[in-house]
SERO-4910 file (N, C-alpha, C, O; in steps of 0.05 Angstrom, whole numbers):
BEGIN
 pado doro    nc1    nc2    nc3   cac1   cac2   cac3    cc1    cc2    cc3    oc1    oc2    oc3
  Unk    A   -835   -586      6   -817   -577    -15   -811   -547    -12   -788   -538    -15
  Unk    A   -831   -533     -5   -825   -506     -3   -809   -495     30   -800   -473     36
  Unk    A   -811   -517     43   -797   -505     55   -771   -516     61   -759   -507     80
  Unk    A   -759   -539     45   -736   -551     38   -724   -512     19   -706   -498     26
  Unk    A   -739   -508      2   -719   -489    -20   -721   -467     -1   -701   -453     -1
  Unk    A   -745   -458     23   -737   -435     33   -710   -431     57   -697   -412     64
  Unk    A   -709   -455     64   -686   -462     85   -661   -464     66   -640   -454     73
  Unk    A   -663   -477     42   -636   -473     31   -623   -444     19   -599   -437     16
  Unk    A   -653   -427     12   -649   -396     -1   -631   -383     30   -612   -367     32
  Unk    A   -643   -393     47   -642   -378     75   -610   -377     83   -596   -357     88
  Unk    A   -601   -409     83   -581   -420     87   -554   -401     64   -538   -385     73
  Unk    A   -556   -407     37   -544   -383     16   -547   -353     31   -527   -341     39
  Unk    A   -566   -346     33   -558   -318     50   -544   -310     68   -531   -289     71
  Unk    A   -548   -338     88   -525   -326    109   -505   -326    104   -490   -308    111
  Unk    A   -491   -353     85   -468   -360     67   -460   -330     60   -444   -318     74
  Unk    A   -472   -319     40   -465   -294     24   -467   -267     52   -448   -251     52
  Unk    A   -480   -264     65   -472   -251     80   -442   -247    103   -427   -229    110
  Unk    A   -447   -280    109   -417   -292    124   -390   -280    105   -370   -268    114
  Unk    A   -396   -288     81   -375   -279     57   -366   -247     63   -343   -240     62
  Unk    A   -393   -227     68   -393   -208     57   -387   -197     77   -376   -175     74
  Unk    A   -392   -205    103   -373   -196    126   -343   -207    128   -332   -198    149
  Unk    A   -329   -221    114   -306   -232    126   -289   -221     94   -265   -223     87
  Unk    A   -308   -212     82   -286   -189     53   -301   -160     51   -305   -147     30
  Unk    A   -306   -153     71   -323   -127     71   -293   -110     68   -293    -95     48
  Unk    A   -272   -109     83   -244    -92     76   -237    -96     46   -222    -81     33
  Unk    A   -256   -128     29   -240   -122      1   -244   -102    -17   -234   -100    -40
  Unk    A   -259    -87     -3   -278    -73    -26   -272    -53    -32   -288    -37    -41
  Unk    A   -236    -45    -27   -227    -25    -28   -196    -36    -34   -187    -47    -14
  Unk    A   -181    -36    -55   -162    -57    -55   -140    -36    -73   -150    -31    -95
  Unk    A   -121    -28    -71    -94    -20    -88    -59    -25    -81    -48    -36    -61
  Unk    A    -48    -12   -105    -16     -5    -90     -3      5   -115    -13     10   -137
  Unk    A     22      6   -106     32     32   -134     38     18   -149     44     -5   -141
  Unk    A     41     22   -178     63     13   -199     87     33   -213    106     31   -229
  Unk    A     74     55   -195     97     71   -208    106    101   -189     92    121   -185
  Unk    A    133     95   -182    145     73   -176    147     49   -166    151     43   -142
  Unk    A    142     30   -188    140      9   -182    148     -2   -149    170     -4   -139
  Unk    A    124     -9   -136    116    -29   -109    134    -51   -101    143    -66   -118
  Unk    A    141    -53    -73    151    -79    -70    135   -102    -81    140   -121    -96
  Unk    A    107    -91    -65     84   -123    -76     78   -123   -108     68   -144   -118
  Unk    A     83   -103   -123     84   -104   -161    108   -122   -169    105   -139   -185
  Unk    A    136   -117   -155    157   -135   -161    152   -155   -159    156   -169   -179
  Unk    A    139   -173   -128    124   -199   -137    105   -203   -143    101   -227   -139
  Unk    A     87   -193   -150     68   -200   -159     72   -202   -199     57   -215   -214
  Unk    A     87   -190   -205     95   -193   -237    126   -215   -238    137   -221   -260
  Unk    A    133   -223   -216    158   -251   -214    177   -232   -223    188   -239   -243
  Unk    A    188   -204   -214    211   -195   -211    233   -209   -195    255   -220   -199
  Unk    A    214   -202   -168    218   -215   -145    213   -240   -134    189   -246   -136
  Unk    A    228   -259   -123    209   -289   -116    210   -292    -84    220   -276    -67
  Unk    A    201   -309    -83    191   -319    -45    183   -301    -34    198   -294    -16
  Unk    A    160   -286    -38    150   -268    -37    127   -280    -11    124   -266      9
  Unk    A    116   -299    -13     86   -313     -3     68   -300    -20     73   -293    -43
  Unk    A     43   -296     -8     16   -299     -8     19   -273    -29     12   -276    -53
  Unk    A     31   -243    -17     31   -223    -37     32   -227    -74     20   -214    -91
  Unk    A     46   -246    -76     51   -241   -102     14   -255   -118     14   -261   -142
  Unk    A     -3   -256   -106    -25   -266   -115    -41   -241   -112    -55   -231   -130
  Unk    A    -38   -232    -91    -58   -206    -83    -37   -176    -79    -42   -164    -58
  Unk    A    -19   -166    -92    -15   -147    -88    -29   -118    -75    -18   -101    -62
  Unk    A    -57   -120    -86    -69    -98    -76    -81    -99    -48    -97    -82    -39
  Unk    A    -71   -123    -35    -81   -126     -9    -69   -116     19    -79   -121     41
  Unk    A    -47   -102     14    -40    -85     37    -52    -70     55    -45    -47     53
  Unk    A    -73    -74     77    -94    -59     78    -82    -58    112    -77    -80    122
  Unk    A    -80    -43    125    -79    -35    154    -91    -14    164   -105      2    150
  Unk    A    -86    -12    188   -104     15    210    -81     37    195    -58     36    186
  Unk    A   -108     58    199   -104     80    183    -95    107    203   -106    108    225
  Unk    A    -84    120    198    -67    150    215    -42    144    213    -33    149    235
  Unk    A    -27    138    201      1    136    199     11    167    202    -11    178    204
  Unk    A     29    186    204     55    158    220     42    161    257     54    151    276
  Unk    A     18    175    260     18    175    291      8    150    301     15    142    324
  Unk    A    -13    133    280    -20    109    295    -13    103    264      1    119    252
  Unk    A    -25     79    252    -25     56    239     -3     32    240     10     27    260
  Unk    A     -1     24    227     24     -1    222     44      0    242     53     23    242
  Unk    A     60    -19    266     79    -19    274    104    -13    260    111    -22    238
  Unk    A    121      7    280    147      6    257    158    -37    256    157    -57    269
  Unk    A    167    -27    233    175    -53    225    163    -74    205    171    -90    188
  Unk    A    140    -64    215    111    -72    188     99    -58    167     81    -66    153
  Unk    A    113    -35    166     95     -7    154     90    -24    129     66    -30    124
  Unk    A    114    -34    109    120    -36     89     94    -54     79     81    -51     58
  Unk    A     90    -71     96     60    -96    100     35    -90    108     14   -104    106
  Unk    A     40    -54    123     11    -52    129     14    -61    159      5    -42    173
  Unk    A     20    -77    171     25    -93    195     14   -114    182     15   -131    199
  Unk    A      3   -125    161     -2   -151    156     12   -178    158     17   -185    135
  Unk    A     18   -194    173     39   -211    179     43   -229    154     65   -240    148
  Unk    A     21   -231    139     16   -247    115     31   -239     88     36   -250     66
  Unk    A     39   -209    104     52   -206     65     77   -198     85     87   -176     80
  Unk    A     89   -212    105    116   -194    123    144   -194    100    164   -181    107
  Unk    A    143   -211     72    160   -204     56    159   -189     47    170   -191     25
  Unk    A    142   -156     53    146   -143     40    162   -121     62    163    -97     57
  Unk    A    172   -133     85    181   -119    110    211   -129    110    226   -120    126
  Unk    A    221   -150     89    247   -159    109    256   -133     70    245   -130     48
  Unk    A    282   -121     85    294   -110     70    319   -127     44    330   -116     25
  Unk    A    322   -150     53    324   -162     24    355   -154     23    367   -153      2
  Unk    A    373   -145     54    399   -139     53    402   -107     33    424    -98     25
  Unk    A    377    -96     28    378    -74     18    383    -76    -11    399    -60    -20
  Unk    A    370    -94    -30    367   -107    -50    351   -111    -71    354   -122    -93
  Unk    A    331    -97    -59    303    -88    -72    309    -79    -96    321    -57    -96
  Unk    A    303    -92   -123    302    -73   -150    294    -45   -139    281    -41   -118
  Unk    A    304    -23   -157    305      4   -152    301     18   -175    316     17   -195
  Unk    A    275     33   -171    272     59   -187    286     84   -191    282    103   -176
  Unk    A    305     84   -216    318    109   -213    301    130   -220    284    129   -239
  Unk    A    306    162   -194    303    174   -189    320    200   -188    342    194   -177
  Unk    A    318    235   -199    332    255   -189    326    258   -168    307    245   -160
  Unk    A    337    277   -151    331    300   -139    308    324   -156    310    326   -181
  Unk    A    292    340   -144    273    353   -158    268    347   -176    265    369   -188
  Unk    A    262    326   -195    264    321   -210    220    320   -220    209    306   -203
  Unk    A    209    325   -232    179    318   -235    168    284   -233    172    269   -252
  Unk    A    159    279   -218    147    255   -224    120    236   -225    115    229   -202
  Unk    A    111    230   -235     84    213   -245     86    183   -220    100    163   -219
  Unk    A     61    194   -204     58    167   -189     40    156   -192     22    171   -197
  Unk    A     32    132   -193      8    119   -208      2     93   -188     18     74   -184
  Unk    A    -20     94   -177    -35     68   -168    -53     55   -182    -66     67   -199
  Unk    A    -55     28   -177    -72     19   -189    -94     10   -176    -88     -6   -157
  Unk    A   -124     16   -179   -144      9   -152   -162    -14   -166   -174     -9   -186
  Unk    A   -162    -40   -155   -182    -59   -168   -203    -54   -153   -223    -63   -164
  Unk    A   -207    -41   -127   -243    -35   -129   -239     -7   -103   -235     -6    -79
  Unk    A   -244     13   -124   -244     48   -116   -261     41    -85   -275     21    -77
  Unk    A   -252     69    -72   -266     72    -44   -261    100    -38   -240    111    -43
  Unk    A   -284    112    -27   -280    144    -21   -258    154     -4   -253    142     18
  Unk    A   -245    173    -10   -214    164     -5   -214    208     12   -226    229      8
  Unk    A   -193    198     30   -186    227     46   -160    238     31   -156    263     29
  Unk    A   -142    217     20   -122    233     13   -105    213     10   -106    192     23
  Unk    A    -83    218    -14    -62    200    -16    -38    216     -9    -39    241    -13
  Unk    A    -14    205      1      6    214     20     37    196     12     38    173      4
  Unk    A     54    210     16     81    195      8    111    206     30    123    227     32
  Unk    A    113    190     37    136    198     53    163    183     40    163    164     24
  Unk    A    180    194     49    208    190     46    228    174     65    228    181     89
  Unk    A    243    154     58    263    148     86    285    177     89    290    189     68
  Unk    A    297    185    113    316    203    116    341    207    104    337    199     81
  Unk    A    360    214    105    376    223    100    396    201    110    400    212    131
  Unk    A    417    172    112    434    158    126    421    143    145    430    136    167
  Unk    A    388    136    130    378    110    148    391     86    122    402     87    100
  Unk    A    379     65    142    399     51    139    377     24    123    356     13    132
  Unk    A    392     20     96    375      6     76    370    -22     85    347    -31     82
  Unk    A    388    -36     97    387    -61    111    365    -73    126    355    -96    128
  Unk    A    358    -44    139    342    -48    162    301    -46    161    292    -24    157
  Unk    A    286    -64    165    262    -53    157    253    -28    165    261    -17    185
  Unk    A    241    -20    152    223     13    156    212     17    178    200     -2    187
  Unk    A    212     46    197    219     46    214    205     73    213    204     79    189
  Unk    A    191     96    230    180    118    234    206    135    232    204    158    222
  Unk    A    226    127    239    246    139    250    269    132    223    291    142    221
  Unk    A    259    118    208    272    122    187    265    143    164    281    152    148
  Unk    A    234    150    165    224    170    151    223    192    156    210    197    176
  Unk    A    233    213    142    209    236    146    197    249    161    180    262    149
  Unk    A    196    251    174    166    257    192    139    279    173    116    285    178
  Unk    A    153    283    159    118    296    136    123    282    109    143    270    101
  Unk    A    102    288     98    101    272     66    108    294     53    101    317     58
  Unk    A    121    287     35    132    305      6    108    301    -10    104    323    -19
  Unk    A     92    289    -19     73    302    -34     45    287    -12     45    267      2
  Unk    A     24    310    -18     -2    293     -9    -18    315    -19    -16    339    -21
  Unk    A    -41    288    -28    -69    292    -58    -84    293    -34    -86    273    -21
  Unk    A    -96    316    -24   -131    300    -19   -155    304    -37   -160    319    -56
  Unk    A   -170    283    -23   -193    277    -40   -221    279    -31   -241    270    -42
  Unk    A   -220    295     -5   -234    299     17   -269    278      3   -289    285    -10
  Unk    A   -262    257     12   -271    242      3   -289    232    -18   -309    217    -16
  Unk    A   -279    241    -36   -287    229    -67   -273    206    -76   -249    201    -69
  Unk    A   -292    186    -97   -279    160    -97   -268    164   -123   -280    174   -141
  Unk    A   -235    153   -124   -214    160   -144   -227    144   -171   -251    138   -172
  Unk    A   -211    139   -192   -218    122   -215   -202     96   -204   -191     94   -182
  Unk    A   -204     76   -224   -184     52   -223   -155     60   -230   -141     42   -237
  Unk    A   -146     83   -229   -119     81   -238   -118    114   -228   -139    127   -226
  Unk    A   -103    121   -225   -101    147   -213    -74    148   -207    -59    132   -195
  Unk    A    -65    183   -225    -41    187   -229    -30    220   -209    -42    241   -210
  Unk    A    -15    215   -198     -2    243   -184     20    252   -198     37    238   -209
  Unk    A     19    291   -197     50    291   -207     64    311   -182     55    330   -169
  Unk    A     77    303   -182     96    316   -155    123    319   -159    131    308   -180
  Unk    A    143    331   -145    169    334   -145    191    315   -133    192    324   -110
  Unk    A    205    300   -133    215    289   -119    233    310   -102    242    331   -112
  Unk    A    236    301    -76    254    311    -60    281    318    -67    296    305    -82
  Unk    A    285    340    -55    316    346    -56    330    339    -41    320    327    -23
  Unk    A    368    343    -39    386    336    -24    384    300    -17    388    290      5
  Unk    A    377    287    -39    376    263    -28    392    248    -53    385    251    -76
  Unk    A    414    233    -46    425    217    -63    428    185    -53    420    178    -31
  Unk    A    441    165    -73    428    136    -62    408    131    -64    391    143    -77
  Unk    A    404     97    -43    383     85    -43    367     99    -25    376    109     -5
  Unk    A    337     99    -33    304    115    -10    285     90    -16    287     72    -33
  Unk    A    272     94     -3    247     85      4    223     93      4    213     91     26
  Unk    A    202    104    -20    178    114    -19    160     97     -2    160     73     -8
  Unk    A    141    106     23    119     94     31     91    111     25     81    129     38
  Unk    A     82    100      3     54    107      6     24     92     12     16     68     11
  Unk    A      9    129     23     -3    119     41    -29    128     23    -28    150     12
  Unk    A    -58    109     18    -87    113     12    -96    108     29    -98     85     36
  Unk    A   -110    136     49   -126    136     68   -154    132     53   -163    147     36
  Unk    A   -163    117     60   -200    111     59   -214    126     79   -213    128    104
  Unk    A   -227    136     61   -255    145     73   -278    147    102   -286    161    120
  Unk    A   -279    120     87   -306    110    107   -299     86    115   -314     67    115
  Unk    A   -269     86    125   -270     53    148   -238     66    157   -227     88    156
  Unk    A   -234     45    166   -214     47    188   -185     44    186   -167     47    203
  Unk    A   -182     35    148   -157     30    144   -149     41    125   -164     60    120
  Unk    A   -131     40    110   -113     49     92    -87     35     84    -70     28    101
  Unk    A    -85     31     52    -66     17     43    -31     30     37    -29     55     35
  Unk    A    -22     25     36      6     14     41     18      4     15     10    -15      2
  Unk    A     40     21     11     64      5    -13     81     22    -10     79     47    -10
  Unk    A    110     -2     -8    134     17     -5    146      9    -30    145    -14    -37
  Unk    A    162     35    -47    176     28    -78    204     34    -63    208     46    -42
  Unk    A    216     25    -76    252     28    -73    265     46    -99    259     43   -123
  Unk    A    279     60    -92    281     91   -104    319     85   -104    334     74    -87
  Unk    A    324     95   -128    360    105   -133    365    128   -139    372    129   -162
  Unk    A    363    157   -122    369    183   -134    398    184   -137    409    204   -147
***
């Protein structure tokens, strides 16, 4: 008998360990709501045929150093995650849109369902006459972020708010991509909002 329950205690451990290696990246999970996220649009049924995103929005999680390494252009918007790639096709440039000024002050807000010691949060811009049609692209952004928090690694709250300026000289449709570098692993999450200055 006892060693029927110690083989089955044994058996549960590896279970829960197996688990705890194959969601060890969950343990760090967000994306924006404000301005409102591609993956917030479906995940609240703004947006439909979304896939898998609209269940897990905060799951955008990819390799971290953007823009010199992380996410392939073309995937940024997903993280490179192939699983949420609706959040990469541009939707004919169709994406509900947050109106936005120029310089204008603005309140950015993520939402984190489980905090992680964090290097810094980061936001870039698409350019000036890129082209909304087309998915996101290195070469469609920026090349520096208009605002960036660091946090030289302290772990944020569940909700964490930035205030920053929006960019100038920009009118039309943009593309916010922001970036939560983590800490202590290898990746960093991802959400692009769709912007009307």
């Amino acid at each position: 008998m006892r060693r029927k329950i110690s083989t089955t205690l044994l058996g549960l451990g590896i279970a829960g360990v197996s688990l705890f290696a194959t969601t060890g990246s969950a343990q760090s999970h967000g994306y924006t709501d404000s301005p409102i996220s591609r993956q917030a649009l479906c995940a609240n049924g703004t947006v439909q045929n979304c896939g898998g995103i609209q269940w897990e929005p905060q799951s955008v999680e990819g390799p971290k150093g953007f823009p010199a390494a992380g996410p392939a252009d073309g995937t940024i918007c997903s993280g490179g995650n192939s699983r949420f790639a609706a959040l990469d096709d541009p939707r004919g440039g169709n994406w509900p849109a947050t109106d936005v000024r120029s310089g204008e002050s603005r309140t950015f807000t993520w939402r984190l369902t489980a905090r992680h010691s964090t290097t810094d949060f980061r936001y870039f811009i698409t350019r000036n006459g890129w082209n909304p049609s087309q998915p996101i692209t290195r070469a469609a952004l920026e090349s520096q972020p208009f605002l960036t928090v660091p946090y030289n690694g302290r772990q944020p709250d569940a909700t964490v708010t930035h205030q920053g300026t929006m960019p100038g000289g920009k009118s039309g449709r943009h593309v916010i991509v922001a970036v939560w570098d983590v800490a202590d692993t290898g990746n960093a999450f991802y959400a692009c909002s769709d912007v009307r200055f």
